[in-house]
C-alpha positions as CSV (number, residue, x, y, z in Angstrom):
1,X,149.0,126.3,124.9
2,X,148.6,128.2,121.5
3,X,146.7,127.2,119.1
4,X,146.4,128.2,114.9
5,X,143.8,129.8,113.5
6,X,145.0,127.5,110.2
7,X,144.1,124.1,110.1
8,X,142.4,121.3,107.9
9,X,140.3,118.2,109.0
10,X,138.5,115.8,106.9
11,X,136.6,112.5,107.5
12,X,134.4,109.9,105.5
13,X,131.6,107.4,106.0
14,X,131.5,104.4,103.7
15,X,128.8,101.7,103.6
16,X,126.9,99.3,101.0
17,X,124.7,102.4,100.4
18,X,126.4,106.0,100.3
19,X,129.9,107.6,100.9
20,X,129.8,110.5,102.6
21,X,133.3,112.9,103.1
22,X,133.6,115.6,104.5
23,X,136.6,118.7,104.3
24,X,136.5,121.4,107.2
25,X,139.1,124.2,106.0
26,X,139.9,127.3,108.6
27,X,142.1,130.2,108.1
28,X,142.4,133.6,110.0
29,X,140.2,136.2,111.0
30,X,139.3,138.3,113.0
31,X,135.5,137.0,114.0
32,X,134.2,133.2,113.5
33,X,132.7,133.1,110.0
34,X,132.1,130.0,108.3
35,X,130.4,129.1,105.0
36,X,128.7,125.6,104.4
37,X,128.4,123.4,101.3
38,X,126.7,120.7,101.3
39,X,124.0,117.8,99.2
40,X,120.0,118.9,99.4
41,X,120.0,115.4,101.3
42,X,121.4,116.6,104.5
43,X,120.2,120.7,103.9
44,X,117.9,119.8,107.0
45,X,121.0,119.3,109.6
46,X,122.7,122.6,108.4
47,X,121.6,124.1,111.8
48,X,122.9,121.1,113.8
49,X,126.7,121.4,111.9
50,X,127.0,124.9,112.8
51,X,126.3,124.4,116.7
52,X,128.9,121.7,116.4
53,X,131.4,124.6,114.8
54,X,130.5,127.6,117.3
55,X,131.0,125.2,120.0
56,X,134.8,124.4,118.8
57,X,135.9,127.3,116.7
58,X,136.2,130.7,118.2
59,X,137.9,132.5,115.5
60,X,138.5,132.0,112.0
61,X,136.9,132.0,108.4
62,X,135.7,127.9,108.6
63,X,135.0,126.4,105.2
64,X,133.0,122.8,105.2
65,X,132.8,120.7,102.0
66,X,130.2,118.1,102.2
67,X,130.0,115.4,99.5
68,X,127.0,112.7,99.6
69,X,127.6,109.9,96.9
70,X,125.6,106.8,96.8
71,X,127.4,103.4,96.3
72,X,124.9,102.2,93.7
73,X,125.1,103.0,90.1
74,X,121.4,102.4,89.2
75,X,119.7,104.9,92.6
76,X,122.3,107.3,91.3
77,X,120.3,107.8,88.1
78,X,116.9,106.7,89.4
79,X,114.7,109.5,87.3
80,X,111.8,111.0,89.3
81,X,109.3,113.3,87.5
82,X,109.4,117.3,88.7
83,X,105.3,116.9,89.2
84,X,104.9,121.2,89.6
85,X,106.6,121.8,86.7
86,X,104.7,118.5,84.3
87,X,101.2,119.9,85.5
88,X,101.9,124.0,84.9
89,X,103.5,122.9,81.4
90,X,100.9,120.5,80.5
91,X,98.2,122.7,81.7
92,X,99.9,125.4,79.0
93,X,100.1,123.5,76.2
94,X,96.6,122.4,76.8
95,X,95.6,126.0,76.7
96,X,97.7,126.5,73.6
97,X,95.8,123.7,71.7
98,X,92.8,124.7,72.1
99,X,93.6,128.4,71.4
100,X,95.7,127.7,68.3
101,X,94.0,124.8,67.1
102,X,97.2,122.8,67.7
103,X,98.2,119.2,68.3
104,X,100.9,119.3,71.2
105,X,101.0,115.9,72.5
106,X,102.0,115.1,76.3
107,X,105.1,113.0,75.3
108,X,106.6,116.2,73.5
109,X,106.8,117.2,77.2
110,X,109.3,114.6,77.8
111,X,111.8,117.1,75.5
112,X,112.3,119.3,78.0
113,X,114.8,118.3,80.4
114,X,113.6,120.3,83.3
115,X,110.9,117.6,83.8
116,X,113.5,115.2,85.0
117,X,115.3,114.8,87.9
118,X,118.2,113.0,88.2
119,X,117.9,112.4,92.2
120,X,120.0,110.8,94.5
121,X,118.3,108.2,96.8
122,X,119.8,108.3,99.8
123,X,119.3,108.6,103.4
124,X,121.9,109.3,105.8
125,X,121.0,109.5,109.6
126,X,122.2,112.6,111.8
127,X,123.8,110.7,114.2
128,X,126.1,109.6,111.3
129,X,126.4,112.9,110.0
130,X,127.3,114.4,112.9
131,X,129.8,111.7,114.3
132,X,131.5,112.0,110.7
133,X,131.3,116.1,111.1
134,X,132.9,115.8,114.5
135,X,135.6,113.3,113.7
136,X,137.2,116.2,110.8
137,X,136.4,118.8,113.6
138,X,139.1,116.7,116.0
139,X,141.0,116.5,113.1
140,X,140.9,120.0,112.0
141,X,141.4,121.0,116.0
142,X,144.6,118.7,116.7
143,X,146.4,120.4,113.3
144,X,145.8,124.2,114.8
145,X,147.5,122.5,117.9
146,X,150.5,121.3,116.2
147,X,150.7,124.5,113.9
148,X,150.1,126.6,117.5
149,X,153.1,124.3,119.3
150,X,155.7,126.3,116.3
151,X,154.2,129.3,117.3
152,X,154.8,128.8,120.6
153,X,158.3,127.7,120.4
154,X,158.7,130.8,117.4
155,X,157.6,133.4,119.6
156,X,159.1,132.1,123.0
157,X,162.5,132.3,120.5
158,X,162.0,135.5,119.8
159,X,161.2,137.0,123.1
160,X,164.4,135.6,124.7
161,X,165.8,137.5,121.6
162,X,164.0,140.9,122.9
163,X,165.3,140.3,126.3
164,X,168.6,140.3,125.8
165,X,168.6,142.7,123.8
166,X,166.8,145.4,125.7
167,X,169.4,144.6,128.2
168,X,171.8,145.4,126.0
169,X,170.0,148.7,125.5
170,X,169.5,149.0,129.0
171,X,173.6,148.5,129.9
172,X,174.4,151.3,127.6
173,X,171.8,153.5,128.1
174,X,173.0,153.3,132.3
175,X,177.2,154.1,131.2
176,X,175.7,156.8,128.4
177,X,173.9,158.3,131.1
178,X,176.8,158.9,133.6
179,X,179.2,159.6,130.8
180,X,176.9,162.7,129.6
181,X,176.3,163.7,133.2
182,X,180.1,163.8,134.0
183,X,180.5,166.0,130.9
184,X,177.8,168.2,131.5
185,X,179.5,168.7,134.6
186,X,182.6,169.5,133.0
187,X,181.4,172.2,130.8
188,X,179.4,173.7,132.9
189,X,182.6,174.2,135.3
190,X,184.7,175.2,132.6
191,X,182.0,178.3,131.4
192,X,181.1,179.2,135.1
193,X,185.0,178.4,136.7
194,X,185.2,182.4,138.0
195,X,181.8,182.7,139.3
196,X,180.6,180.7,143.0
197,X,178.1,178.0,141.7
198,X,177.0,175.6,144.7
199,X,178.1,172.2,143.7
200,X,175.5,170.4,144.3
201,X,173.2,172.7,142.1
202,X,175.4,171.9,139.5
203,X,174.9,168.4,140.2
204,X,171.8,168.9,140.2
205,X,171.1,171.0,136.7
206,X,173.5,167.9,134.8
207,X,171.3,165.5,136.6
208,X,168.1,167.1,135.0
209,X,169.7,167.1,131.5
210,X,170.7,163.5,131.5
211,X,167.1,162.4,132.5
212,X,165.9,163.5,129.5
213,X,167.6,160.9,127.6
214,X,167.1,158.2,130.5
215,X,165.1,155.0,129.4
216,X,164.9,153.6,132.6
217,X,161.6,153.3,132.7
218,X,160.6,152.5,129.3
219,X,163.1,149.4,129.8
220,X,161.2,148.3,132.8
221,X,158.0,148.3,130.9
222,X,159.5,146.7,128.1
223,X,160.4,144.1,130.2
224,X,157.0,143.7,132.0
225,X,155.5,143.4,128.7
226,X,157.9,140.4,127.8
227,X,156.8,138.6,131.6
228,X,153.0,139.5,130.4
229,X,153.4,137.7,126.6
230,X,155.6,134.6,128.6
231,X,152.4,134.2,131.0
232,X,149.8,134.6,128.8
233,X,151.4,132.3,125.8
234,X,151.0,129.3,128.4
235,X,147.2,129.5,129.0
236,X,144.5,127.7,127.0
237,X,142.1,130.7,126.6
238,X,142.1,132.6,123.2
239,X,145.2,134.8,123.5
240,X,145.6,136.5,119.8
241,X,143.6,140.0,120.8
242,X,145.4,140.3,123.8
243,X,148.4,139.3,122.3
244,X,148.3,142.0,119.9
245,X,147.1,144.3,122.4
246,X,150.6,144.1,124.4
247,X,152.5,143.9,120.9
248,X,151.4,147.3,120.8
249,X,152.5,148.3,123.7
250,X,156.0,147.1,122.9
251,X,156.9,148.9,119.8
252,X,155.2,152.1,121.8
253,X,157.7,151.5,124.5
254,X,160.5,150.8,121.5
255,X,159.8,154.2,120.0
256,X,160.2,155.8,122.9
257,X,163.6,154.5,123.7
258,X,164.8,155.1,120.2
259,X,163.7,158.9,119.8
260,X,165.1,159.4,123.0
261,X,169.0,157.9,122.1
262,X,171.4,159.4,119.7
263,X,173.9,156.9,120.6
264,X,174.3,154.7,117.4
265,X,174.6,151.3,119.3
266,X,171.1,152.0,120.5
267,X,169.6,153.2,117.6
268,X,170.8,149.7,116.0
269,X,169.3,147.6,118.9
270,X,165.8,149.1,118.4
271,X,165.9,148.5,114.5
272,X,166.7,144.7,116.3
273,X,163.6,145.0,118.7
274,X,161.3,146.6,115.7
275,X,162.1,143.9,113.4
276,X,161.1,141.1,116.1
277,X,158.1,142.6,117.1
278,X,156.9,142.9,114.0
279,X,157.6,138.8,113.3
280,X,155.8,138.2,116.5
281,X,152.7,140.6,115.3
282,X,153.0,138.7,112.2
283,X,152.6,135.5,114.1
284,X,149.9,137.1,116.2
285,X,147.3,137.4,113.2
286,X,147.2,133.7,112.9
287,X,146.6,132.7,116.9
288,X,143.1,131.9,118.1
């Protein structure tokens, strides 16, 4: 089954010490690329949420916001002292005062804000991270089914669209073919009627002329292509590369057909067979 390359999952832990959330966000692209934002608390199990990502996302740009609140007022604002920073400063402004004869005092410290830290007190477990993480990845995973299940039916739409339409092209192409053969018969006879011309070489020669507008085969290839897209949309593999590998294949084969016609019904139908190609290509570039 096809699945979306867009898709959004979130989940959140709540208990009588922190609330944790979390907001997995993937769009298209052509690799798996994924950018991470998360609390200092939890910095440490960075390594462990990208295993969990690479082992479910094959494609796409991944985005993960990670929010880390704790549930009580007074540890949100519990002030801890930056110790690095209180000893290199007061170190200094000992220095200073006995340089410059001056009278710095160590509460004047307390002025500069640098010195404290407003730090969160919490601890959060990596079992609970990760079953949080996991529970927006399922979340995040069954949307990119559901957006992949109107792909499917989209682009399985569209290709009974392209088949009947390449018959279409296929039909006319076959009475076009005889018609011009018949007539190249005809004037042939008409400019050679006094000279002895075997038959068949005549046959022949006007057989010759109408191949070169034949699409036979390019409407047989067209058509395998259609069979190869129907199989492959089915499977649970990653089918966007190849997808738009044989997408390819089918406006090469469309081309073909239409600088090959002159007949205006034709020309029409593969303007009808561009334009649906190019929605299903369209399509293509958001499919894992």
């Amino acid at each position: 089954m096809i699945k979306s390359m867009t898709g959004f999952g979130s989940a959140s832990l709540s208990n009588e010490f922190f609330n944790l959330s979390i907001d997995i966000k993937s769009v298209n692209s052509r690799y798996l690329d994924y950018k991470i934002k998360l609390p200092k608390e939890i910095e440490k199990y960075e390594s462990d949420l990208i295993s969990n990502i690479v082992k479910v996302c094959k494609r796409g740009r991944i985005s993960v916001i990670i929010n880390l609140d704790s549930m009580n007022s007074e540890l949100n604002n519990f002030p801890e002292i930056n110790k690095s920073l209180f000893k290199s400063y007061n170190t200094f402004v000992d220095k200073l005062n006995k340089e410059f004869n001056l009278n710095f005092k160590i509460n004047d410290l307390f002025e500069i804000k640098d010195f404290i830290l407003r730090k969160k007190k919490i601890n959060v477990s990596k079992k609970s991270l990760l079953f949080t993480f996991e529970n927006a990845l399922k979340k995040l995973e069954k949307m990119k089914l559901n957006e992949g299940t109107y792909l499917f039916k989209d682009i399985k739409k569209r290709i009974v669209h392209l088949d009947k339409t390449i018959k279409k092209i296929n039909d006319t192409s076959n009475k076009n073919s005889l018609f011009i053969k018949h007539k190249y018969l005809k004037k042939i006879k008409k400019f050679v009627n006094e000279i002895q011309i075997d038959e068949s070489r005549l046959a022949m020669e006007a057989g010759i002329l109408s191949e070169k507008i034949d699409i036979t085969e390019e409407c047989v290839r067209f058509n395998s292509h259609l069979q190869q897209i129907l199989k492959l949309i089915e499977k649970n593999n990653p089918i966007g590369k190849k997808l738009n590998f044989i997408l390819q294949e089918l406006l090469r084969e469309t081309n073909t057909i239409g600088s090959k016609s002159n007949d205006i019904k034709i020309i029409n139908l593969v303007m009808v067979l561009k334009e649906e190609i190019e929605k299903i290509k369209e399509q293509s570039q958001n499919i894992l």
